[in-house]
C-alpha positions, 0 to 999 in steps of 0.5 A, a space after each residue: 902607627 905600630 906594627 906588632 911583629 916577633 924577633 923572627 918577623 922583624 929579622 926577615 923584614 930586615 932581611 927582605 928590605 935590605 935586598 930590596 932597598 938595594 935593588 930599588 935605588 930612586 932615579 937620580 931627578 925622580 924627587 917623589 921616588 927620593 922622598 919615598 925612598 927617604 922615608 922607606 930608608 928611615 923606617 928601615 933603620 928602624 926595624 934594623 936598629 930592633 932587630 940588632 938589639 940582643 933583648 927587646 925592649 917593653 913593646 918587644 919587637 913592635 915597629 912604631 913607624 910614623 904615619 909619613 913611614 907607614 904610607 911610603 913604605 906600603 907605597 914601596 912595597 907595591 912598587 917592587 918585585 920580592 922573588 917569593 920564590 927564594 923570600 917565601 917567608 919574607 914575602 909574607 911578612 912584606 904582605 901583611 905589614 903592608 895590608 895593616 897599613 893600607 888598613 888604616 892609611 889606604 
């Protein structure tokens, strides 16, 4: 799956997912949490690795996320508290990427 997002989406996406990856670690005998978590970490390297790159590539700054990364990560969105009062834009961004991909998986 792809996500078409610009440079500055991307950098709040990452921004955003840093703080609550952190925030959101999986209880330590929770293995659907872990698995989730594994694949949400997965994708978030991805989109990291993007945002870091000083010129974008020819799919710009389109997040390609295999559909295993797409579901979980929609499924760790859903599950954690983003405060929009300081991540207004952020929240957003979080919202519409993860209503594309329960579009398409949901």
């Amino acid at each position: 799956m792809t996500i078409p997002t610009t440079k500055s989406q991307l950098d709040g996406l990452v921004l955003i997912l840093n703080e609550i990856i952190n925030l959101n670690q999986p209880a330590k005998h929770d293995m659907g949490a872990k698995v989730v978590f594994f694949h949400v970490q997965t994708a978030f390297n991805k989109m990291r690795i993007k945002s870091e790159r000083l010129a974008s590539s020819k799919a710009g700054y389109s997040i390609s996320l295999t559909d295993q990364e797409a579901m979980c990560l929609c499924l760790f969105l859903q599950n954690v508290h983003i405060p929009a009062e300081r991540y207004h834009y952020e929240s957003i961004q979080v919202q519409s990427i993860s209503d594309s991909i329960h579009a398409i998986h949901g």
